[in-house]
C-alpha positions as CSV (number, residue, x, y, z in Angstrom):
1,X,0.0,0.0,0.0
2,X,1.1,3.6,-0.1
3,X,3.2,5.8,2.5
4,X,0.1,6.7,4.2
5,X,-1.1,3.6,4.6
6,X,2.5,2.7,6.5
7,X,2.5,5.4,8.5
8,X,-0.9,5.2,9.4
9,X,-1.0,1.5,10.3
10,X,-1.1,2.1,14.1
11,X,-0.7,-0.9,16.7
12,X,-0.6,-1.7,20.5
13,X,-0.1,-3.7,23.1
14,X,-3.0,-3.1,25.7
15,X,-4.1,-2.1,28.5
16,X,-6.3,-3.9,30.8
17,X,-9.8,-2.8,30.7
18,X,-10.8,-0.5,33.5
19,X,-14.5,0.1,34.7
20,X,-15.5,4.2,34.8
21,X,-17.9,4.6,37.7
22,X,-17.5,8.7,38.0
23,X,-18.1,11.5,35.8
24,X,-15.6,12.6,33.7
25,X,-13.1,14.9,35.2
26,X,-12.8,18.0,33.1
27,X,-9.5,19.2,34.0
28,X,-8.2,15.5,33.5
29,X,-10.0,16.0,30.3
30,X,-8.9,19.1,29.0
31,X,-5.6,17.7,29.7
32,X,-5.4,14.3,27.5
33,X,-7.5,16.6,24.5
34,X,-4.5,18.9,24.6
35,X,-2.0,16.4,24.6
36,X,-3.6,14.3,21.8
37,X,-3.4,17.7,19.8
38,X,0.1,18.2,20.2
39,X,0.8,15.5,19.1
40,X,-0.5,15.5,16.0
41,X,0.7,18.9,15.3
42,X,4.3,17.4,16.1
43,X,3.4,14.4,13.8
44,X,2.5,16.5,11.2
45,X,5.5,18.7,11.3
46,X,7.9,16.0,12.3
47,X,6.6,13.9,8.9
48,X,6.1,16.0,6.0
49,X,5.1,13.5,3.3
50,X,2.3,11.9,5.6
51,X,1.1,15.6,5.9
52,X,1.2,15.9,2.2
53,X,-1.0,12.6,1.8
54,X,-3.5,14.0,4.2
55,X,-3.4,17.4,1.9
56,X,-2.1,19.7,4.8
57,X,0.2,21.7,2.4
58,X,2.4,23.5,5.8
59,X,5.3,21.2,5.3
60,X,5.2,20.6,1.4
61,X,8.5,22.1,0.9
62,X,10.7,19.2,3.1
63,X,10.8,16.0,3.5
64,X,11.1,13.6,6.8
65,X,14.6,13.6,8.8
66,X,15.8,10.9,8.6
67,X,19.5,11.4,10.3
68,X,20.4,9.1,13.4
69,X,20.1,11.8,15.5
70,X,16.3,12.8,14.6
71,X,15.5,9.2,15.1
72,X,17.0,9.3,18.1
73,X,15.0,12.1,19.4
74,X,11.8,10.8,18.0
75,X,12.2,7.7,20.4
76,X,12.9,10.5,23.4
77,X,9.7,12.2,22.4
78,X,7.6,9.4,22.5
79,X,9.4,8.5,26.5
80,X,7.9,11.6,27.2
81,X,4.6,11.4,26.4
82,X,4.3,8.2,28.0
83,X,5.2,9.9,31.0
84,X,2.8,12.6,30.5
85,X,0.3,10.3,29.7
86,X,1.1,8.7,33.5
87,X,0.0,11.9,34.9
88,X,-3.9,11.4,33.4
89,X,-5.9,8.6,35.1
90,X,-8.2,7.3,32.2
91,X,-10.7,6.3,35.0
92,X,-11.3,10.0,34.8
93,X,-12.0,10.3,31.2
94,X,-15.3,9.7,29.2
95,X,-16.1,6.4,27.6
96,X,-14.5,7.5,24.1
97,X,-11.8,9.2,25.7
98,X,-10.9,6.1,27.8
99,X,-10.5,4.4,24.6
100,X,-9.0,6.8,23.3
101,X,-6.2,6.9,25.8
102,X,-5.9,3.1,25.8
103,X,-5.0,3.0,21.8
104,X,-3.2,6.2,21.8
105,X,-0.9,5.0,25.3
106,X,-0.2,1.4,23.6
107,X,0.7,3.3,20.4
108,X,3.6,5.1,22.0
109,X,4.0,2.2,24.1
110,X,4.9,0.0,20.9
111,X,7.1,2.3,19.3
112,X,9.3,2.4,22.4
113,X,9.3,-1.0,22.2
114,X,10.0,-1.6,18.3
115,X,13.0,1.6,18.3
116,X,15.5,-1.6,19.8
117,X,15.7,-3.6,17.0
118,X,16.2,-1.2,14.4
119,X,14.5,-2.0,11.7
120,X,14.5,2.1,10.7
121,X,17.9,0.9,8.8
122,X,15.7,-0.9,6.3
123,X,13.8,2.5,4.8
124,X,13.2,0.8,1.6
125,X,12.0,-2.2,-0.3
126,X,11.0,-3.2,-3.6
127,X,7.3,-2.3,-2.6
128,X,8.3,1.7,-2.0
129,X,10.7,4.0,-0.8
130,X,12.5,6.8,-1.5
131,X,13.3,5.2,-5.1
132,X,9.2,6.0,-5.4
133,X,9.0,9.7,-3.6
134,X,8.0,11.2,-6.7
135,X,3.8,9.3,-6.4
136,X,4.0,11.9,-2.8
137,X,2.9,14.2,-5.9
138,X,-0.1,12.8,-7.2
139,X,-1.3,12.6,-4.1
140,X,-0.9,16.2,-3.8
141,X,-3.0,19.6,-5.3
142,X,-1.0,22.1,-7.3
143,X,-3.5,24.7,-7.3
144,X,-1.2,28.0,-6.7
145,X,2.3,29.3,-7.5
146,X,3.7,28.7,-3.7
147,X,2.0,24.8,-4.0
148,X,5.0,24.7,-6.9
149,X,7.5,26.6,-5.4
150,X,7.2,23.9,-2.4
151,X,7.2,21.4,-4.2
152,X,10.0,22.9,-6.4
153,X,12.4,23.7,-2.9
154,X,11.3,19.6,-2.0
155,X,13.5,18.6,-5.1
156,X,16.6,20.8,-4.4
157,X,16.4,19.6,-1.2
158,X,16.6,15.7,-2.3
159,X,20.2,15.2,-2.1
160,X,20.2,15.7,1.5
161,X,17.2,12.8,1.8
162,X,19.2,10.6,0.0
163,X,22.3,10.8,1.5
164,X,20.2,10.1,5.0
165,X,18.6,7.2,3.5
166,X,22.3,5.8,2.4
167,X,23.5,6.1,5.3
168,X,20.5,4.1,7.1
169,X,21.1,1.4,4.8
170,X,25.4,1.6,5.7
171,X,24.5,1.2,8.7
172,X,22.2,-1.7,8.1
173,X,25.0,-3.3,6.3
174,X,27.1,-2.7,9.1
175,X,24.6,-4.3,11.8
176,X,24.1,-7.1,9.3
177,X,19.9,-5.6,9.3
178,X,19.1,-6.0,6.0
179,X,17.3,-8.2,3.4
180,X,17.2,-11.3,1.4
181,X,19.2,-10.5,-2.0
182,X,16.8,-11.8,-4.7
183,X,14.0,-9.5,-3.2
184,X,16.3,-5.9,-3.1
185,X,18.0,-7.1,-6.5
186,X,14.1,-5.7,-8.0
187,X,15.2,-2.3,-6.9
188,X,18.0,-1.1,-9.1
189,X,15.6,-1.1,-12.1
190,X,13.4,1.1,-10.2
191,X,16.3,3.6,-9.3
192,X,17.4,3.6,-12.9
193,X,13.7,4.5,-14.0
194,X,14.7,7.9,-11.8
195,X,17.6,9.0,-13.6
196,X,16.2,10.9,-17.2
197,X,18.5,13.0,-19.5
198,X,15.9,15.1,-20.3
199,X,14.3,16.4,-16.8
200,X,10.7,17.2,-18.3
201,X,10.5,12.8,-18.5
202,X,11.2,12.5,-14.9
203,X,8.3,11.4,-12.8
204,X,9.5,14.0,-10.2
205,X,8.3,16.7,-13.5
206,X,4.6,15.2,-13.4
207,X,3.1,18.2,-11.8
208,X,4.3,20.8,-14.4
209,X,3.1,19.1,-17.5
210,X,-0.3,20.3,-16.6
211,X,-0.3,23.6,-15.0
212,X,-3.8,25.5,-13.9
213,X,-4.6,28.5,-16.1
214,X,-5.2,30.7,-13.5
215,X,-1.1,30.6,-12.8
216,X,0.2,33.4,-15.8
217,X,2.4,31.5,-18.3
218,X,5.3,33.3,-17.7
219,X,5.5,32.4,-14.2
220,X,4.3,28.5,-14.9
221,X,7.8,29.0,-17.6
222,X,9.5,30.2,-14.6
223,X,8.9,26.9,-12.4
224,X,9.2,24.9,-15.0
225,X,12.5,26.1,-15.9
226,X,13.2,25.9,-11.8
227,X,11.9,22.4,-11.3
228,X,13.7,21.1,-14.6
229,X,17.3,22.3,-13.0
230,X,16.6,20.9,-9.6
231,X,15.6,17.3,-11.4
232,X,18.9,17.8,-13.5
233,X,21.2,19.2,-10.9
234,X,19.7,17.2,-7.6
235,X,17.0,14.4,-8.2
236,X,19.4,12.4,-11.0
237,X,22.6,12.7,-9.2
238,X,21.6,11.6,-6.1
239,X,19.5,8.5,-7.7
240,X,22.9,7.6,-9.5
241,X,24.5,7.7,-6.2
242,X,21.9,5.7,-4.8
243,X,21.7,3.2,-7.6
244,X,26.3,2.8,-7.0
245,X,25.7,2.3,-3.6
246,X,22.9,-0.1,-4.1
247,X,24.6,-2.5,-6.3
248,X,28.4,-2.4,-5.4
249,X,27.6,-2.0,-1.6
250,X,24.0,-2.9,-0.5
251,X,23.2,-5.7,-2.7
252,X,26.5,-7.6,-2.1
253,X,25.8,-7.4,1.8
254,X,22.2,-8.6,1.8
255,X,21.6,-12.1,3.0
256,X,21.3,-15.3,0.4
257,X,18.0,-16.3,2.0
258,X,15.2,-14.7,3.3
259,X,14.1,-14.5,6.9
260,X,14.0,-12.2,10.2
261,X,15.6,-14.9,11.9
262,X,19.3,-14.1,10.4
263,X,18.9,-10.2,11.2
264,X,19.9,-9.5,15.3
265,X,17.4,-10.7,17.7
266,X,15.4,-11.5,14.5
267,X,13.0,-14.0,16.6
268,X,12.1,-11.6,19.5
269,X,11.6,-8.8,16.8
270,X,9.3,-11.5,14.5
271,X,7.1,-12.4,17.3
272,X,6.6,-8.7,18.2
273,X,5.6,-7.7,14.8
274,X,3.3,-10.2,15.0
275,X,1.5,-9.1,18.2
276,X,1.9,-5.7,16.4
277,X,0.5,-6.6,13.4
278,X,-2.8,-8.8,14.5
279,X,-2.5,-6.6,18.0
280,X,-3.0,-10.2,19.9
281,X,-0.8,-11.8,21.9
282,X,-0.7,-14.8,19.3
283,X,2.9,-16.7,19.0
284,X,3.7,-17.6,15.5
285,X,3.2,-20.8,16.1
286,X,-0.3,-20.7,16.9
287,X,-0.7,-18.3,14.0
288,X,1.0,-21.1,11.7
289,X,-1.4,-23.2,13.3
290,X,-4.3,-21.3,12.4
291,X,-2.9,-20.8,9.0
292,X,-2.9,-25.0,8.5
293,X,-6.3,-25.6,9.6
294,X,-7.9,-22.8,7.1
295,X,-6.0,-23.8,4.5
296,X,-7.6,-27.4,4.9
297,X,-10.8,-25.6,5.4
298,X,-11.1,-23.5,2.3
299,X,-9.3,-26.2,0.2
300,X,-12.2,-28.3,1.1
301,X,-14.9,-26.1,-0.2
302,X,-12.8,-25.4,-3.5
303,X,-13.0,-28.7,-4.6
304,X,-17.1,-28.7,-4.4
305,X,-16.7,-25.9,-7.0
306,X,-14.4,-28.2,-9.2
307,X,-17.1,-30.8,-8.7
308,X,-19.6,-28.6,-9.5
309,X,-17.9,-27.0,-13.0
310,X,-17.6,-30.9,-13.5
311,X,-13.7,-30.6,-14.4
312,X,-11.9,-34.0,-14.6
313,X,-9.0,-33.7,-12.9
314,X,-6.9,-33.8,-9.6
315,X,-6.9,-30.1,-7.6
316,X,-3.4,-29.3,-8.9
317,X,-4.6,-29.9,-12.8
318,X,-7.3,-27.3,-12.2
319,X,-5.4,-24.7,-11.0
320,X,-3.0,-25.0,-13.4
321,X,-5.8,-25.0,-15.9
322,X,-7.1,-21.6,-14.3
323,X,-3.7,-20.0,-14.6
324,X,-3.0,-21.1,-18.1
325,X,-6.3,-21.3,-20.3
326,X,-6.7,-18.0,-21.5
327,X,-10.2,-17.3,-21.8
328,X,-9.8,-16.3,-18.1
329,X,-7.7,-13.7,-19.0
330,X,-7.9,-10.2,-21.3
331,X,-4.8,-9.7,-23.7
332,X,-5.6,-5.8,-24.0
333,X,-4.6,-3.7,-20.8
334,X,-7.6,-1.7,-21.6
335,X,-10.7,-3.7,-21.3
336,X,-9.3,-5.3,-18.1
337,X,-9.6,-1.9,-16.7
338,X,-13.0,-1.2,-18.0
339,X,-14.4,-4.4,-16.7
340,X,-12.7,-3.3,-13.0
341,X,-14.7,-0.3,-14.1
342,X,-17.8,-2.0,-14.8
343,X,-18.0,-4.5,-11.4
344,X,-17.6,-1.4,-9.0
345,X,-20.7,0.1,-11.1
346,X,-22.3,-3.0,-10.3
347,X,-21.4,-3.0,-6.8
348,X,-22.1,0.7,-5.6
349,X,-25.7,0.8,-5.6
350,X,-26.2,-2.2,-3.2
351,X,-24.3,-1.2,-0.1
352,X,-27.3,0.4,1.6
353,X,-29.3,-3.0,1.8
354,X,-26.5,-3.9,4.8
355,X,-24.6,-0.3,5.6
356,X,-27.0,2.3,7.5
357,X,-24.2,4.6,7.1
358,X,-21.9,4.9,3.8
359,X,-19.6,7.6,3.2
360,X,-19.5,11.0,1.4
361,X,-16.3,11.1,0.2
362,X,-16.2,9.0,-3.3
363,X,-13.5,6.8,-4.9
364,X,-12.1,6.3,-8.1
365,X,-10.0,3.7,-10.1
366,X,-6.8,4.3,-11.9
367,X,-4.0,2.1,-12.8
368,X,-0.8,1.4,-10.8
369,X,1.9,3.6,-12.5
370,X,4.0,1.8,-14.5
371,X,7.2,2.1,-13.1
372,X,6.4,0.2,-10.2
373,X,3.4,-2.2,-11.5
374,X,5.9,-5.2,-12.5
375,X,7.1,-5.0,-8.9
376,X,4.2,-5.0,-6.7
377,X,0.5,-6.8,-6.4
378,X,-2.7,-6.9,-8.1
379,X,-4.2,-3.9,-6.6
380,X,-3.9,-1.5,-3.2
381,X,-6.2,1.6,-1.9
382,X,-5.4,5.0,-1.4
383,X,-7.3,6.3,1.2
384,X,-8.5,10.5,1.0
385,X,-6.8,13.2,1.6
386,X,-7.7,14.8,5.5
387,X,-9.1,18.2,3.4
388,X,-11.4,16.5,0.8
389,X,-9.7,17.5,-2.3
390,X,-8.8,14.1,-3.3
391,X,-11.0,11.3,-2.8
392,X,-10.1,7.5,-2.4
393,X,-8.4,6.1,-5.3
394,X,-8.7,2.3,-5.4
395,X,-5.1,1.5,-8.2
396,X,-5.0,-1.8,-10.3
397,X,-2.3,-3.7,-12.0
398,X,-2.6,-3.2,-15.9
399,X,0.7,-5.1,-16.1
400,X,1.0,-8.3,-18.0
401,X,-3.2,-8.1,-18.5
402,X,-2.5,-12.4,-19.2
403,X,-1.7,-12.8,-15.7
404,X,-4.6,-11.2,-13.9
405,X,-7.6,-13.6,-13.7
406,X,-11.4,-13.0,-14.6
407,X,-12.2,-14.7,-11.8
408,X,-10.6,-13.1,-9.6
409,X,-12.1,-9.3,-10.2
410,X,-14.9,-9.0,-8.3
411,X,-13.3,-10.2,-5.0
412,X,-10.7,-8.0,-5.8
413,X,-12.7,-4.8,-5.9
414,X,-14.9,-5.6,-2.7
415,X,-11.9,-5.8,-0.9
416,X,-10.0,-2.6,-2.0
417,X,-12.9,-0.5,-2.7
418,X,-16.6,-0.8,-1.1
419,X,-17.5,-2.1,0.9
420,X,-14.2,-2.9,1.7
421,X,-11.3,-0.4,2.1
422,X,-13.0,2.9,0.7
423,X,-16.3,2.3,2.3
424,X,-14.5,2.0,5.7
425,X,-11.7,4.1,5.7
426,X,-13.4,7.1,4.0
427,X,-16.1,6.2,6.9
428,X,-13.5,6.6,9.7
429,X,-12.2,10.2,8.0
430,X,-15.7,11.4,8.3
431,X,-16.5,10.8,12.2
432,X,-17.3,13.1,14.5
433,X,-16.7,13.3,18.3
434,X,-13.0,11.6,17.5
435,X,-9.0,12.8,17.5
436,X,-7.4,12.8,14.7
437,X,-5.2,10.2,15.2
438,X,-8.1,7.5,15.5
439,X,-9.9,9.1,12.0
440,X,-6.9,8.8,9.6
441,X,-4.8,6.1,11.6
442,X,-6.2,2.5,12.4
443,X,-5.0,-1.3,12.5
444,X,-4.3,-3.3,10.1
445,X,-5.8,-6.1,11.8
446,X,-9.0,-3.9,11.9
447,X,-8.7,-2.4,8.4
448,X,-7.7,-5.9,6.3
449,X,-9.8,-8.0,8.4
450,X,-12.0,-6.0,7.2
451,X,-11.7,-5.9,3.7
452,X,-11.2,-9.6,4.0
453,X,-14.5,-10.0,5.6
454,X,-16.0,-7.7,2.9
455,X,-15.0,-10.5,0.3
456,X,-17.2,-13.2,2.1
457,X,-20.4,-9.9,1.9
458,X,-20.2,-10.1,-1.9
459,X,-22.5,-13.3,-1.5
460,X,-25.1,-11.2,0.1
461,X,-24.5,-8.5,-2.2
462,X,-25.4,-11.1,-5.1
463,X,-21.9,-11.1,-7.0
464,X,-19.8,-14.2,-7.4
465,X,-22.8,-16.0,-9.4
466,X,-20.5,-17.8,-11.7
467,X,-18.9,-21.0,-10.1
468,X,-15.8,-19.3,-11.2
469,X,-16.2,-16.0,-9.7
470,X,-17.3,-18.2,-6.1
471,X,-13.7,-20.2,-6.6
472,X,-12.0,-16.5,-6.9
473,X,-13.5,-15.9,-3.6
474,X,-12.3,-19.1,-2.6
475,X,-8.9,-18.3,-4.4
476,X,-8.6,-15.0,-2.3
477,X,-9.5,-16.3,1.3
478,X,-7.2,-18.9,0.4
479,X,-4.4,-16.7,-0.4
480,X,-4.8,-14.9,3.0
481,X,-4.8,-18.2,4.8
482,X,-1.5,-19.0,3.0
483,X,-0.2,-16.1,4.0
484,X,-0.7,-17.2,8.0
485,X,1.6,-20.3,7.1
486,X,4.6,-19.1,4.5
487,X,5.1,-15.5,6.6
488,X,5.5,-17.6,9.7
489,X,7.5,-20.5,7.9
490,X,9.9,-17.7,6.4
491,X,10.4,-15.7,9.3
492,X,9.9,-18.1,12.4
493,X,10.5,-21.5,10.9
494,X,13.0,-21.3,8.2
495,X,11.3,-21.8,5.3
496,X,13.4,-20.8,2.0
497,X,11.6,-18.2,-0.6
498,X,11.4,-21.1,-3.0
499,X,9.4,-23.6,0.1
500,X,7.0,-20.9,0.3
501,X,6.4,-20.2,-3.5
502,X,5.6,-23.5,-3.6
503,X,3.1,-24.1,-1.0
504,X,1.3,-20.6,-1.7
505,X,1.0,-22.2,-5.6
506,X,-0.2,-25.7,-4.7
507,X,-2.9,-24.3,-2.5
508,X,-4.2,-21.1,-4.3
509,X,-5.2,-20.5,-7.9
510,X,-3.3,-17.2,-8.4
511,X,-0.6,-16.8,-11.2
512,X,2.9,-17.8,-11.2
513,X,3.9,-14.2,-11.2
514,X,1.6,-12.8,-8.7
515,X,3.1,-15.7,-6.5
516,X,6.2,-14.5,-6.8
517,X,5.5,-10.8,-6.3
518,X,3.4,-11.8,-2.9
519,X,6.6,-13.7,-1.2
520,X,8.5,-11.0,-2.0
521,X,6.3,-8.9,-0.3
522,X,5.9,-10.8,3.2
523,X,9.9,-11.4,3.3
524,X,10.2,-7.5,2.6
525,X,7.4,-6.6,5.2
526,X,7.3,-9.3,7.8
527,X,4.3,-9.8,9.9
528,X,2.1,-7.5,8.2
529,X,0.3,-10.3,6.3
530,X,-0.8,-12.4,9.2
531,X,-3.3,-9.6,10.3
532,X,-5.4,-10.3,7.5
533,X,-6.7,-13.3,8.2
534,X,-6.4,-12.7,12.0
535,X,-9.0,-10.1,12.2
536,X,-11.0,-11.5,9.5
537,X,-11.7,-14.7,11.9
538,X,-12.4,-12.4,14.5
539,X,-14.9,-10.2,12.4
540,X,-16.6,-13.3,11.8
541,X,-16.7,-14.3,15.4
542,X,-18.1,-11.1,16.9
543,X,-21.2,-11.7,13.9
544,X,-21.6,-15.2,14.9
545,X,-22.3,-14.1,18.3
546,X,-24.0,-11.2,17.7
547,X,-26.5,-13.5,15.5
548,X,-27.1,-16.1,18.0
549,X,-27.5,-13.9,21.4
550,X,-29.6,-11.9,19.3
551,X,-31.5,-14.0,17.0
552,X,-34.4,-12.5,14.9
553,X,-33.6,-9.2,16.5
554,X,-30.1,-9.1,14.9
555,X,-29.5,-6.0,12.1
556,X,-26.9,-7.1,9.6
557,X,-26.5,-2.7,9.0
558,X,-26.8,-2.0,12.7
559,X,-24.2,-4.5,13.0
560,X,-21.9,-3.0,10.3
561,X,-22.7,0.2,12.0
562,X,-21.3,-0.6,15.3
563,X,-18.4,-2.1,13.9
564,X,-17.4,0.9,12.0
565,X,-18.9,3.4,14.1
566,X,-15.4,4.1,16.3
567,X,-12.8,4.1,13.5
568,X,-10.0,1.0,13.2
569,X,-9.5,0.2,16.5
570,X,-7.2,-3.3,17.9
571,X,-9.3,-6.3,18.1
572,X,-9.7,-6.5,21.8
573,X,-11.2,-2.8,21.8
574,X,-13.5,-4.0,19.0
575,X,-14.6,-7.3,20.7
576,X,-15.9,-4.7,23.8
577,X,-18.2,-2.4,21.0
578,X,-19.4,-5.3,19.7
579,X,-19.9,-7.1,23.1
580,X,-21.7,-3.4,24.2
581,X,-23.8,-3.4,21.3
582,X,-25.1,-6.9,22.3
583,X,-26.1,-5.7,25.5
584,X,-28.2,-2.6,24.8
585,X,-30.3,-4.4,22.0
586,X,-31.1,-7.0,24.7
């Protein structure tokens, strides 16, 4: 997903629940308010680019620090407001602002926690980094002379961001906290894709090609002259420094096989990203666990579909037959994305039957730019910006058209668009009565379990009525199950890339290439993909119980209501709204 998203992605380790008998104390109150708006002044100012994404344009004109010492003092800061949250007794605060103190305090809490093993020397990976800071312009607006100028003083200040990230990664090198070879070796070519003879081709240019008319055309001259001499003078030179560093230095020092358990206390630091990640106190062996028996599970109801389509054939001939017959694929880049166009038409009008509540704030489709499509996933969401002048922008893979399945489209766009990412992100943007850092932060546990569990509402939405559609649904709940056993086996167990290409390929129906591409991505982001999954199971569960306590009184949109009704919270937080809910319709 994009920067946002990774900053965003808040998670905890909790607190034990405590029981409010009095009324709020307002001084107590004021207090935490004032502290939660501090902080996300500091956050703001302390990280440009995520400022940028949410469309506050103060900060356009730098990017993050990323010396030791700023790091350094970012894990000081954070000491400190855990000690001035110490001084606030959440037994004092409202209802909201109890939880609110309780995800806010084990945020802080886990990046204490998380500074140790210093994972901030790894600032890159073939799935983004600062080898991709030029998209941090398409999600801005150029609407004035100073948005250019900003963005203009951003480029002549790139050399110093670059020589800050090198250094990171020397000193990854030089802790031996880097990655497996095969999956940084994809990043040169996106370097080289930075470095353009002619400036007005760089993907750092995109925002002058265009230039609004009210902006007089001898100034819009003038900043294009300016921005083509920054690209020229600092955006190529320092990608060509980058790209000799990469491959004489970086690449040669990354580790032959992939795995957190050959980096410094890589097993502590796995299992804690995996609390972080599903915000449980799992172990990755009962996550591996849990991965095995759903794999079994779904497996099971995929081969009632093949009975059913009345293929002749052992399980490993069908999918082979999915991923290599071609009248499940389009050859022409073009009507893939008008069909992806076509299925979210479809999709859009039926959310009210099951959502009491849908957002304002629309969404749009566009393809994933094409310097990075051969390197990443089928698709990913972009959530809003914070000011509403860009909406949510669900991105597909045009890429090799022949290796993205029919079958698989319509799961696709529940997940990443409505009513799955878009529906409840944009949602959480637009309540009221919440900080800031709850509205445009989240879980992933919370936020993929969600659009995981949005996959399994397309049956109730009517979609999947072709057998084959119903086995992409299969194919995609699958693929998340997988991802609970090879993440685990790579990172915990010892599994090699090429043990977990194979398992993920005997068990789900996705091309060879997307295979590929999604190993990469758990070795380069380890953890991340067991929260899926996770809070899928436990959406599921809250329903389950919501259905049978409640029986004919249970409301599938009050449901969905409650559950988006406080933002992405941490699983345990969510099992208590849910549990609340119960209570008062009884």
């Amino acid at each position: 997903m994009s920067r946002l998203q990774t900053a965003a992605l808040f998670v905890l380790l909790l607190l034990p629940r405590t029981v409010c008998t009095a009324d709020p104390d307002e001084s107590q109150t004021a207090a935490f308010k004032k502290l939660l708006d501090d902080e996300w002044q500091w956050k703001l100012q302390d990280d440009p680019e995520f400022a940028s994404w949410l469309g506050d344009r103060r900060y356009g004109d730098r990017w993050q620090d990323l010396s030791l010492a700023a790091i350094r003092n970012r894990f000081e800061h954070h000491k400190t407001v855990l000690n001035q949250l110490d001084r606030i007794d959440p037994e004092n605060l409202s209802s909201t602002d109890r939880t609110s103190y309780e995800l806010f305090r084990g945020e802080y809490q886990n990046t204490v926690e998380g500074h140790r093993f210093g994972w901030y020397h790894v600032p890159l990976n073939q799935r983004g980094g600062i080898q991709d800071a030029n998209s941090l312009a398409s999600a801005m607006s150029f609407d004035s002379v100073k948005d250019y100028e900003a963005w203009i003083a951003r480029l002549n200040s790139f050399p110093k961001y670059m020589n800050q990230t090198i250094a990171l990664l020397q000193g990854g090198v030089d802790k031996r906290i880097v990655h497996h070879r095969k999956v940084m070796a994809r990043v040169p070519g996106q370097i080289r894709r930075q470095i353009v003879d002619d400036p007005t081709k760089s993907l750092f240019y995109k925002p002058f090609r265009d230039m609004p008319d009210s902006i007089d055309e001898d100034e819009q001259l003038l900043l294009q002259v300016q921005a083509a001499k920054a690209i020229r003078n600092k955006v190529s030179p320092a990608y060509q420094k980058l790209l000799l560093f990469f491959e004489e230095v970086y690449l040669p020092a990354c580790f032959e096989k992939a795995g957190f358990g050959q980096i410094p206390n890589g097993g502590e630091f796995y299992a804690f990203k995996a609390r972080q990640f599903t915000t449980t106190d799992l172990t990755p062996d009962q996550i591996h666990d849990i991965g095995l028996a759903e794999v079994a599970r779904i497996r099971a109801e995929m081969k009632q579909v093949i009975k059913e389509v009345g293929f002749q054939g052992t399980f490993d001939e069908f999918l082979e037959h999915l991923r290599s017959d071609p009248r499940y694929y389009y050859e022409d880049p073009n009507e893939l994305m008008a069909e992806y166009q076509a299925i979210c038409r479809r999709i859009d009008p039926l959310l009210p039957k099951m959502f009491g509540r849908l957002p304002k704030i629309p969404y749009r489709l566009e393809p994933i730019p094409e310097h990075l499509a051969p390197d990443t996933t089928t698709a990913y969401y972009r959530p809003p910006s914070a000011d509403g002048a860009r909406g949510g922008t669900y991105f597909v893979n045009l890429y090799r058209p022949d290796t993205r399945p029919k079958y698989e489209m319509e799961v696709l766009s529940v997940h990443e668009a409505v009513p799955g990412h878009h529906l409840q992100i944009a949602i959480s943007q637009e309540l009221e009565g919440l900080p800031e850092f709850r509205r445009y932060g989240g879980y992933t546990a919370f936020i993929e379990g969600w659009g995981l569990y949005s996959e399994r509402l397309g049956y109730e939405l009517g979609l999947y009525k072709d057998p084959y559609s119903r086995f992409g649904q299969l194919t995609y709940d699958m693929w998340r199950a997988v991802r609970l056993v090879v993440d685990t086996g790579i990172h915990h167990k010892g599994w090699t890339r090429d043990e977990a290409i194979h398992f993920f390929a005997i068990n789900a129906a996705k091309s060879m290439h997307d295979i590929e591409n999604e190993i990469d991505r758990y070795i380069a982001w380890p953890g991340q993909a067991l929260a899926y999954k996770i809070g899928q199971l436990k959406i599921l569960e809250l329903r389950a119980k919501a259905e049978k306590e409640l029986g004919d009184e249970f409301n599938l949109s009050d449901f969905h209501d409650t559950v988006l009704g406080q933002g992405a919270v941490t699983l345990s937080v969510l099992e208590r709204i849910v549990d609340e809910w119960i209570a008062e319709q009884k």
